[in-house]
N, C-alpha and C positions, 0 to 999 in steps of 0.2 A: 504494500500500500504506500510507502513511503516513498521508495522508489515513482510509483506511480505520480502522485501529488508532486513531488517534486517535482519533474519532466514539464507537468502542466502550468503548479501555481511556480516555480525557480525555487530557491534552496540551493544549489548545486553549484557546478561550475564549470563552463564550457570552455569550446573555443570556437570565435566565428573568425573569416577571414575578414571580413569587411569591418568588424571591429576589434580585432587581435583579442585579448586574454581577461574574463571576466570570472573574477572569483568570487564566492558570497562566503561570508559567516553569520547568517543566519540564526543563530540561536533560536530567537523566538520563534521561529518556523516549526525546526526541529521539535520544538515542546510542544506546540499546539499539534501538529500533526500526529504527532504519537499521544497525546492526549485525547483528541478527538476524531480519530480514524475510524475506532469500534462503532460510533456512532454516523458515522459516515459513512459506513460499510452496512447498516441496517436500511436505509432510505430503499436500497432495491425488492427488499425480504416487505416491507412496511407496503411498496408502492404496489407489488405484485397481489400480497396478500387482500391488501383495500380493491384492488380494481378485480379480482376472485368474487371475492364478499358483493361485491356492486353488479356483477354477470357481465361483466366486461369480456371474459375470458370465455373459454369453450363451458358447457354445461357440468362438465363432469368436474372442471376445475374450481366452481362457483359449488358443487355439491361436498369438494373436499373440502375448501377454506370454511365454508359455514359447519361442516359438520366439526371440523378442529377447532372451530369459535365455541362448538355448544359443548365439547369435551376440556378445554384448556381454562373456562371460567368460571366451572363450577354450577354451570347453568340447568343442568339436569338435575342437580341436588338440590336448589334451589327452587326447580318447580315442582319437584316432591312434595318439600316443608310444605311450599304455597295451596296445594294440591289438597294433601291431606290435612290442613288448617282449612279448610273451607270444607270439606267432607266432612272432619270431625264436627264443624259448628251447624252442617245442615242437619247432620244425624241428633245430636244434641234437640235440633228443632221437630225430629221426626220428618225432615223433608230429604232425605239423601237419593230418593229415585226420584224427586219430583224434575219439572224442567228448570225452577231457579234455580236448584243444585247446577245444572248443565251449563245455565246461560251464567253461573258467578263462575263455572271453573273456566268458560270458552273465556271469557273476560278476561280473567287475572292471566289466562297462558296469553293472552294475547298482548295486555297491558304490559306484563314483564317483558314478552319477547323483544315488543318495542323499542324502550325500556333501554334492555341493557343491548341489543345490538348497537343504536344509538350511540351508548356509550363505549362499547367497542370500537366503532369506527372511527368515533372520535379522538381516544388512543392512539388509533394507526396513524390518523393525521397529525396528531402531535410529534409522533415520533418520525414521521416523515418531516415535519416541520426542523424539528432537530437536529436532524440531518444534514438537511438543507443548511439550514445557518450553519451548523459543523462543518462546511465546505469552502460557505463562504468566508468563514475566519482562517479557515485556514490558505484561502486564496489571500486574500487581504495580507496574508505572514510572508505569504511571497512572493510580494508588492514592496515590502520594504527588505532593505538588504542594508550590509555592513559589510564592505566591500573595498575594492581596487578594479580598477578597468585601466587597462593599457593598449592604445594601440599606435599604429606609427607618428601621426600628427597630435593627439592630447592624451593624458593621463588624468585624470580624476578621482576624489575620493567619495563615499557617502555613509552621510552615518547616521540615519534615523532610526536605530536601534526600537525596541520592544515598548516605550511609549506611545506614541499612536496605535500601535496596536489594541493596549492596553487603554486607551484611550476609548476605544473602538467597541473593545468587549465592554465598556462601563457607560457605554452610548453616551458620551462625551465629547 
């Protein structure tokens, strides 16, 4: 990954002809990227999974992300409790075969399912969201450099070092 990020946002150090020998010392690159890769490395796993869950994808692929949504959050065990709380309180009433029994349980499975898919997907967008900005800081790290450039006609230095960065992460 590092490698990768490098190459695209700099950190590194090349050679062009047209401008001889560019070196970075990067620090804060170095940090942010190994800091924020894991999370930059999920936006794919987050983007796939949400556009599954949404039928974006072929049939069977939208049949497997919801079924691993209803198994990974507990949501089956959930509609149990809910299930048999409403069964226990119709029976208590002497109504457990009536149709309000049927139309409070269609309800509550439905209200829940709502509910927490909702809130699943909302998850995925945040960690997609995450992501995203974990990219862009870490492009932003490799915008600024701490360096030497030499080539036949000028040499120069620069040195905006990890404050603006820092600047950046505390939206500033």
């Amino acid at each position: 990954m590092g490698s990768l990020a490098r190459g695209l946002f700099g950190g590194g150090s090349g050679q062009s002809t047209s401008q001889g020998t560019q070196t970075s010392y990067n620090k804060s690159y170095d940090l942010l990227s190994g800091a924020l890769s894991g999370t930059l490395n999920q936006v794919g796993a987050a983007s796939n999974r949400l556009a599954d869950l949404l039928g974006l994808g072929d049939a069977d692929a939208g049949a497997r992300a919801f079924d691993q949504y209803k198994n990974s959050t507990g949501y089956q065990a959930a509609i149990k409790a809910g299930s048999d709380a409403i069964a226990g309180n119709m029976a208590a009433k002497g109504l457990l075969n009536s149709g309000a029994t049927l139309k409070a349980l269609n309800k509550f499975g439905q209200d829940y399912a709502t509910s927490r898919f909702d809130s699943y997907a909302g998850q995925l967008q945040n960690l997609l969201g995450s992501g995203l900005q974990a990219g862009q800081t870490i492009s932003g790290a490799g915008n600024y450099s701490y360096g030497t450039q030499s080539s036949k006609s000028t040499e120069s230095k620069s040195n905006m070092g990890f404050a603006p960065i820092l600047g950046t992460l505390l939206g500033k």
